[in-house]
C-alpha positions in Angstrom: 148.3 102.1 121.8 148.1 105.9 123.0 146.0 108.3 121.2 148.9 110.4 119.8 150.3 107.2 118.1 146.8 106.8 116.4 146.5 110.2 115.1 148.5 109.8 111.7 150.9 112.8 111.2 152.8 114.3 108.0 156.1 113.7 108.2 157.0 116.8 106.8 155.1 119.5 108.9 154.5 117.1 111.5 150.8 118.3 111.4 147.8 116.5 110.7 146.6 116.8 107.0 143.6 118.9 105.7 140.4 116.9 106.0 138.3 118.9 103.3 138.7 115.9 101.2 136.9 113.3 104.4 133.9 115.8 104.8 133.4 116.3 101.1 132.0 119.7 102.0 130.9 121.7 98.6 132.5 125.1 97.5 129.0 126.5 98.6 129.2 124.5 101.6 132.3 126.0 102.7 131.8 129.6 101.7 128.6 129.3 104.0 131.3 128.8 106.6 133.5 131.4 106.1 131.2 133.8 106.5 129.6 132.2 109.5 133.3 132.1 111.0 133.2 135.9 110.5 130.0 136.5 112.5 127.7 136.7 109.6 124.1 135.4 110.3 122.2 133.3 107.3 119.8 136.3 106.1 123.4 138.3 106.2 124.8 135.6 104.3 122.6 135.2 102.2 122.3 138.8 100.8 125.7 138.7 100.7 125.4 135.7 98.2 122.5 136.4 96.6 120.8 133.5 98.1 117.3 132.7 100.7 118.3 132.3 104.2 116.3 129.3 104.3 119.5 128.3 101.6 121.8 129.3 103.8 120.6 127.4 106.7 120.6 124.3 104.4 124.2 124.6 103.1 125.1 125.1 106.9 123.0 122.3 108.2 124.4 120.0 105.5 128.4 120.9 106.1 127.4 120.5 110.3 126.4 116.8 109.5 129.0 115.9 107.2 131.8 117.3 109.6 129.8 115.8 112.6 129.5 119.3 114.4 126.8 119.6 117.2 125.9 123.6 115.6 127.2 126.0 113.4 129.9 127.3 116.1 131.4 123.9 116.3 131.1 123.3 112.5 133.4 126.8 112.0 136.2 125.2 115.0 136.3 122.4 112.9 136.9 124.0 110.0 139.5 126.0 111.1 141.1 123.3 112.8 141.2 121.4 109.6 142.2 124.2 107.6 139.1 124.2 105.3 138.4 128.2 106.2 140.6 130.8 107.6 140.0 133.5 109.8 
């Protein structure tokens, strides 16, 4: 078995689905993201959210582990990939 034949596909786009559900990232989780994928830092973020940059760094760190990304770059590709954010 080939590894396009295990990569399930829709049959109506032909695309793989959004995996937002798999990671079970939070709305916070994933607005963290967004604004990483737009070249925010975390104390930028977090002014921007009203939130510590020690908060930030959590929700990041969090959405990195449940997407199994290696830092917050890779957590973003993923993201987009999966169509959780948009850039």
């Amino acid at each position: 078995m080939g590894l396009k034949s295990a990569v399930r596909t829709s049959p109506i786009s032909g695309r793989r689905p959004a995996r937002s559900k798999r990671y079970s990232l939070t709305p916070r989780e994933t607005e963290v993201l967004s604004w990483v994928a737009q070249g925010k830092s975390a104390w930028e973020v977090g002014e921007i959210l009203r939130i510590a940059k020690r908060t930030v760094d959590e929700h990041a760190q969090t959405a990195m582990h449940k997407m199994g990304a290696v830092n917050r770059t890779h957590a973003v590709a993923i993201a987009v990939r999966d169509r959780i954010i948009s850039i």
